[in-house]
C-alpha positions as CSV (number, residue, x, y, z in Angstrom):
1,X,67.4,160.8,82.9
2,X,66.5,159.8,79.4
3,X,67.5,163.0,77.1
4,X,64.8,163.0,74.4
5,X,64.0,164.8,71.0
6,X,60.8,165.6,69.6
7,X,60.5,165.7,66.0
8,X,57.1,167.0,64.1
9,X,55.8,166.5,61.4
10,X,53.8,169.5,61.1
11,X,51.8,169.3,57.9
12,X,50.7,165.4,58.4
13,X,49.8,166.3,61.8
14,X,47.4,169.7,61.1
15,X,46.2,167.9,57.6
16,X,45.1,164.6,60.0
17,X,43.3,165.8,62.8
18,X,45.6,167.7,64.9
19,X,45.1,170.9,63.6
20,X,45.1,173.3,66.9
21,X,47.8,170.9,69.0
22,X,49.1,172.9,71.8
23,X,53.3,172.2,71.5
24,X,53.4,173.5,75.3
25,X,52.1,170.0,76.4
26,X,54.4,168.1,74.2
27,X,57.4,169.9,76.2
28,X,55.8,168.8,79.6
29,X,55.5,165.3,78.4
30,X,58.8,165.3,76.9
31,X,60.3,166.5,80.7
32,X,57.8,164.3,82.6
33,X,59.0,161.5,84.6
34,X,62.9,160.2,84.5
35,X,63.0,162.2,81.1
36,X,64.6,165.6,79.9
37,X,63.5,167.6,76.6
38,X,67.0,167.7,74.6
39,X,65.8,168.6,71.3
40,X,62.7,169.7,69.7
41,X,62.4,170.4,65.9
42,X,59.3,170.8,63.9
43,X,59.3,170.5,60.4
44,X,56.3,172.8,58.8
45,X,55.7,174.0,55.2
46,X,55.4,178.0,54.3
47,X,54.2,179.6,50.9
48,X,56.6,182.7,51.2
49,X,54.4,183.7,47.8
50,X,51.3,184.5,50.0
51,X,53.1,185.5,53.3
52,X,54.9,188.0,50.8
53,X,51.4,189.8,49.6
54,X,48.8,188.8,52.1
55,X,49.8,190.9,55.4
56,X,46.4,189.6,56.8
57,X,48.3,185.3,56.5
58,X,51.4,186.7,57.3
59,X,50.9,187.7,60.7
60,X,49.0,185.1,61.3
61,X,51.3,182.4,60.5
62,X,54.2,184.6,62.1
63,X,52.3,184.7,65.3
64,X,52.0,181.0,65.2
65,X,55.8,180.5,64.8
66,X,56.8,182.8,67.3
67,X,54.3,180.5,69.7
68,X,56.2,177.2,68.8
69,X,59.7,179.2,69.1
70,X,58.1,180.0,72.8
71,X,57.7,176.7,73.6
72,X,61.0,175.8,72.8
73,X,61.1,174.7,69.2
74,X,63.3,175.2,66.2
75,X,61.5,175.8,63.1
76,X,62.6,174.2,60.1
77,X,60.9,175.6,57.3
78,X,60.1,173.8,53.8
79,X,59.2,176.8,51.4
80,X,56.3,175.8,49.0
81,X,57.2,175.2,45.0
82,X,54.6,175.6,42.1
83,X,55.3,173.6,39.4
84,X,52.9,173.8,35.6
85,X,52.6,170.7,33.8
86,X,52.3,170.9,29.9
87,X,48.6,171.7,30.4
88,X,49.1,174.5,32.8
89,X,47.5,172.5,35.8
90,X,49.5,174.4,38.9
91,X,50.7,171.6,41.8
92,X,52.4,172.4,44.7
93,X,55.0,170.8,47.0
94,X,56.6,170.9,49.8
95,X,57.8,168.0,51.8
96,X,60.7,168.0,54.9
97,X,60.7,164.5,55.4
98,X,63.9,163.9,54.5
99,X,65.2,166.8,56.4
100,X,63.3,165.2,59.8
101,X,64.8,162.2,59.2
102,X,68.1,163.2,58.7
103,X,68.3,165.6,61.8
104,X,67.0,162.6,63.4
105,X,69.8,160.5,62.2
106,X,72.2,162.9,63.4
107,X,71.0,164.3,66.6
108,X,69.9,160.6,67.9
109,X,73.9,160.2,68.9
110,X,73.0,162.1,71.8
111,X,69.1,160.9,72.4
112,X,68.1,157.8,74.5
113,X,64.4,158.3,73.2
114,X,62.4,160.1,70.3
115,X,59.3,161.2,69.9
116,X,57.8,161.4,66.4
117,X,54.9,162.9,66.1
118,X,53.3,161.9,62.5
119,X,50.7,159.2,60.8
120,X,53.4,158.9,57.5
121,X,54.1,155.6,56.8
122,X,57.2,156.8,54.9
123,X,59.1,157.2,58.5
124,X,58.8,153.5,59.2
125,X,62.7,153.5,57.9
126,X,63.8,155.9,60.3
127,X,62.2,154.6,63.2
128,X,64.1,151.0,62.6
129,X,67.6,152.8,62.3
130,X,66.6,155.0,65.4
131,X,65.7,151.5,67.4
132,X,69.1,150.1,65.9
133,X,71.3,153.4,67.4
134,X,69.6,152.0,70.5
135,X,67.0,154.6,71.1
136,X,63.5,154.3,71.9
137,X,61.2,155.5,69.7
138,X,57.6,156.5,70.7
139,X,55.0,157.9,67.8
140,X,52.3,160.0,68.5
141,X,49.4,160.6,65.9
142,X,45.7,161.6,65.1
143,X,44.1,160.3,61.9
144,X,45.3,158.2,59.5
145,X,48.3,156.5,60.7
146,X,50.0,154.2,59.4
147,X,49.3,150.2,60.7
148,X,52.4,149.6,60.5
149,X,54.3,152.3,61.8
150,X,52.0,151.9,64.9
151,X,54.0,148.2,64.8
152,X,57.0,149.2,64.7
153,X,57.5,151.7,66.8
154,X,58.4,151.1,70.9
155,X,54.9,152.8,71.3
156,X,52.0,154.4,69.8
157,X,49.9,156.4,71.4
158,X,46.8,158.8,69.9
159,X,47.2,162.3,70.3
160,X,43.5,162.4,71.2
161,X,44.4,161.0,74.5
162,X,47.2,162.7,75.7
163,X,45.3,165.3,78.0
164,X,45.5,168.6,76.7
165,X,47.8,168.2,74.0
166,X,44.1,168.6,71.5
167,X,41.6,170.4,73.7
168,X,38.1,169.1,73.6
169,X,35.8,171.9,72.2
170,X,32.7,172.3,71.1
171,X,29.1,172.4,72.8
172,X,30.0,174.5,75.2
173,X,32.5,172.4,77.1
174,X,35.9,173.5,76.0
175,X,38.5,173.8,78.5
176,X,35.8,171.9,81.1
177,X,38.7,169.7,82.9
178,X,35.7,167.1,83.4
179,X,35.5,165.7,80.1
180,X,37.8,163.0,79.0
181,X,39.0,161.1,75.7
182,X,39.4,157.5,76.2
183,X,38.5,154.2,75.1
184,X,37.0,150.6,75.9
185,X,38.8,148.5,77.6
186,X,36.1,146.1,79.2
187,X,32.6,145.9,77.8
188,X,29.9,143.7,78.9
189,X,27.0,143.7,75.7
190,X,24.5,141.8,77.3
191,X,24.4,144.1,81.0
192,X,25.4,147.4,78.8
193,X,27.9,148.8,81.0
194,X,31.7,149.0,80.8
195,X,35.1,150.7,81.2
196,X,36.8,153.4,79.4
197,X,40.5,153.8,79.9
198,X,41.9,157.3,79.8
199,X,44.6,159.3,80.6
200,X,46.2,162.1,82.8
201,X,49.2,163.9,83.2
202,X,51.5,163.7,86.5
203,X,54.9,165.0,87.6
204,X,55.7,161.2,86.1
205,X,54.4,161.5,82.8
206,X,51.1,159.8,81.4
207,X,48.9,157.4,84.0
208,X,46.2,155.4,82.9
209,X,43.2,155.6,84.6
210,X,39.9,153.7,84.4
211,X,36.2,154.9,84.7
212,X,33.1,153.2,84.9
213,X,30.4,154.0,82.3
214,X,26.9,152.6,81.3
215,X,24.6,152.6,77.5
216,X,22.4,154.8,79.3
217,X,24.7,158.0,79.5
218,X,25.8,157.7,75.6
219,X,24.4,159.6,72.6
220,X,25.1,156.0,70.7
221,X,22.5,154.5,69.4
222,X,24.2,150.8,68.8
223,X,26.0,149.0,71.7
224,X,28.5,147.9,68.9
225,X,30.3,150.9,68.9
226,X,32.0,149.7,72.4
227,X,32.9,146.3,71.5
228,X,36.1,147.2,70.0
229,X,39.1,149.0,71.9
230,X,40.6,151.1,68.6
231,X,37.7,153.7,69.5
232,X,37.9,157.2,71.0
233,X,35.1,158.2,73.2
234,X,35.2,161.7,74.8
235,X,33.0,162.1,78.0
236,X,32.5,163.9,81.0
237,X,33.6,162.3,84.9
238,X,30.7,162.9,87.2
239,X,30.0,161.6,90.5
240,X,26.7,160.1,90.6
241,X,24.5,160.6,93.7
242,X,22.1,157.3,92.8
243,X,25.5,155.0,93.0
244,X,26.9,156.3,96.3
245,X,29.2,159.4,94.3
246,X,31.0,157.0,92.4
247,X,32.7,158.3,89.1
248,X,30.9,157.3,85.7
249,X,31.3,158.5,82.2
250,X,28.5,160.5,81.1
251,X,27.3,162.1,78.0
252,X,29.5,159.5,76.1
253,X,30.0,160.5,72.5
254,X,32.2,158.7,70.0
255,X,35.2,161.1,68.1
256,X,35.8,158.6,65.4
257,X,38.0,155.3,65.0
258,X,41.0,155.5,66.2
């Protein structure tokens, strides 16, 4: 069995797209397959000012670590600092990179894989003296993540299409187990039909799946949009009666680039 740790970066993860993540899917992928969740830490920022005199935040952001807790995370907190320059312009900070990276460090003696679950490019470091300690190192991110921290890494792999891990909302569908997040992985312009790839979640771990789809069932005006694979569509699997019940992606709409 591989024993792995999940590390979060909380803050780059809610401030690029992943705000709402649901931490209970991380632990199933994390024990999926020939692997067992060892450790799982995540790193988040707290303004003890505010949780001090707004009861209203407080129990709000209590609620959520008691959640995380649930799943089976330690909390390591970064406490916010206000600091006023000479022209009394207020900044704030608070930043637990280095404390990720050296629990990392120190916990990866008993780790044969990490997960790292951030877009910072300032982890690229870490993840080269995690690889030299001889684990593998898998990142997991939304927006805005780093090129080449998708490079160096064993493998990337956008949170967007981990199923469940970022419900789809919106338009009335969340929760419907019918739509999908994926993208293009065969696209022929001139015929206007193609393959998404997308992704579910067995007792093995992650298994990539493909589904037929065609220009006609998109909201996309411009076939261009499908000619690259860094693209996230989310769509809904329907069997369609005029092509014997086969399965097609339908009501195709595109998330954002990847």
């Amino acid at each position: 069995m591989l024993k792995t740790g999940i590390y979060v970066d909380a803050e780059n993860i809610k401030m690029s797209g992943g705000y709402g993540m649901r931490y209970d899917v991380l632990v199933d992928l994390a024990n999926s397959g020939q692997s067992i969740m060892l450790r799982a830490n995540c790193y988040l920022a707290e303004d003890r000012e505010r949780t001090r005199t707004d009861p209203e935040h407080r129990q709000k952001v209590y609620s959520y670590h008691d959640i995380l807790r649930q799943c089976g995370f330690k909390l390591i907190k970064k406490y916010v600092r206000r600091y006023t320059d000479e022209d009394g312009n207020v900044t704030t900070k608070a930043n637990a990179d280095m404390d990720l990276a050296i629990d990392a460090l120190l916990q990866a003696r008993n780790l044969d894989r990490v997960v790292l679950l951030t877009g910072d490019g300032d982890f690229i470091r870490l993840v080269i003296a995690l690889q030299n300690m001889g684990c593998r190192v898998e990142v997991i991110g939304f927006h805005n993540v780093s090129h080449e921290l998708r490079e160096t890494a064993d493998a990337y792999l956008s949170g967007f299409l981990i199923p469940g891990l970022l419900p789809i909302t919106g338009n009335g569908y969340q929760g419907d187990e019918q739509w999908q997040r994926g993208t293009v992985v065969n696209f022929n312009p001139d015929r206007g039909f193609g393959f998404f790839r997308y992704y579910t979640m067995t007792a093995h771990g992650i298994e990539a799946d493909s589904v037929f789809f065609h220009l006609s069932k998109s909201t996309l005006d411009n076939d261009h949009y499908f000619q690259d694979s860094f693209r996230i569509f989310e769509f809904r699997i329907v069997e369609n009666p005029a092509n014997d019940n086969r399965p097609e992606a339908w009501d195709i709409r595109l998330i954002r680039e990847s």
